[in-house]
C-alpha positions in Angstrom: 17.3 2.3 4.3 14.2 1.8 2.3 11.4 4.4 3.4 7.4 4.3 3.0 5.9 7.9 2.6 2.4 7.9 4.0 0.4 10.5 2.5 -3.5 10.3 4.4 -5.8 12.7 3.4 -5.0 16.2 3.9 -2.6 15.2 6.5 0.9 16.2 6.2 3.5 13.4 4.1 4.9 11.2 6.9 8.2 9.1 5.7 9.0 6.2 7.5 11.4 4.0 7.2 11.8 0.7 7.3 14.0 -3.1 7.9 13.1 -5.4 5.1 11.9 -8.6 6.8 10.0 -10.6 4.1 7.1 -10.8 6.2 5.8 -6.9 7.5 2.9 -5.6 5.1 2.2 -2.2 4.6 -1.0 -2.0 6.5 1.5 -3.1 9.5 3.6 -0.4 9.3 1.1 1.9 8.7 -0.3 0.9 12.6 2.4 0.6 13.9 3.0 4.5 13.3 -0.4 5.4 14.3 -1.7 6.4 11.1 -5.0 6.3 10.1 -5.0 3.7 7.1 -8.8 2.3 7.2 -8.9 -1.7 7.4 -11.4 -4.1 8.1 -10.0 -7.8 8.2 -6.6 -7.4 6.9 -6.7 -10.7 5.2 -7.2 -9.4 1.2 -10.5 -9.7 1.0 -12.3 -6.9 2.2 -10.7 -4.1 0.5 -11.0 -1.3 3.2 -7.3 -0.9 2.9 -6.8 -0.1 -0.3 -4.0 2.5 -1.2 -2.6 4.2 -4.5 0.5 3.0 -4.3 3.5 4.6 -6.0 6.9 3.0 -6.5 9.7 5.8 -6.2 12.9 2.9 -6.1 13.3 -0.6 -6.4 11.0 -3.0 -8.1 7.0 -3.2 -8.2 5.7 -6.5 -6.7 2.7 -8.0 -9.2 -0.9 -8.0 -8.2 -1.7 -11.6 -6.7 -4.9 -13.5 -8.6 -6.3 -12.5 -5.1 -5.9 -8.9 -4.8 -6.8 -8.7 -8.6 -10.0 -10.2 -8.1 -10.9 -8.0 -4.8 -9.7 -4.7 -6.2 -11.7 -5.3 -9.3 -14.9 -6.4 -7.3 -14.5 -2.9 -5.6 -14.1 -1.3 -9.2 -10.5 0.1 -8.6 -8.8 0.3 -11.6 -5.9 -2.3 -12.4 -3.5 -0.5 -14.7 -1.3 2.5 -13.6 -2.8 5.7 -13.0 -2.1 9.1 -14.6 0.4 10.0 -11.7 2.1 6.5 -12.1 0.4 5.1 -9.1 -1.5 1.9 -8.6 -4.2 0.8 -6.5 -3.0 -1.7 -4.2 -4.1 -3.4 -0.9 -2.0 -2.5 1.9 -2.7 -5.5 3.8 -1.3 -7.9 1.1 1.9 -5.7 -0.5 4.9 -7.4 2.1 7.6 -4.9 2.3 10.7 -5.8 0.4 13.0 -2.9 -0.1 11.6 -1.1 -2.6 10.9 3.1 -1.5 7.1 3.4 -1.8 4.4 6.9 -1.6 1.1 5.3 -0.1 -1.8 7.8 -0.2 -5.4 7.1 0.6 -8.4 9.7 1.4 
């Protein structure tokens, strides 16, 4: 079964894992556990909810025009980062099999 592992802060890792549906985002799974993964409107255009986002299996979903636009307007870099991650926002990546690392401060 495909897993998320939420890493907030200088909390402990917390690996959950999750059914595929086509339609649950991130940002949803991350409240339904509890966790605390800041968001604002959860509609792509705020960008409280943005996450480095690592892929560990499966395949990387592009960046939308949209989430592009909203992570650059917040000056979060586009291409990879040293460790391999990836700022995304949580609220727009929909959940589709892949094993993920999510980390935000």
């Amino acid at each position: 079964m495909p897993f998320v592992e939420f890493i907030a802060g200088h909390r402990l890792p917390e690996t959950v894992a999750y059914q595929p549906d086509g339609q649950t985002t991130l940002l949803e799974l991350a409240r339904l556990e509890e966790l605390p993964l800041h968001w604002r409107c959860g509609l792509g255009t705020c960008g409280t909810c943005a996450v480095r986002l690592t892929l560990i299996a499966g395949t990387a979903q592009p960046l939308s025009n949209k989430e592009r636009n909203v992570l650059t307007h917040h000056a979060k870099p586009l291409q990879p980062l040293a460790d391999g991650s990836q700022w995304r926002l949580s609220c727009s990546y929909v959940l589709d099999g892949a094993d993920l690392r999510a980390a935000w401060e």
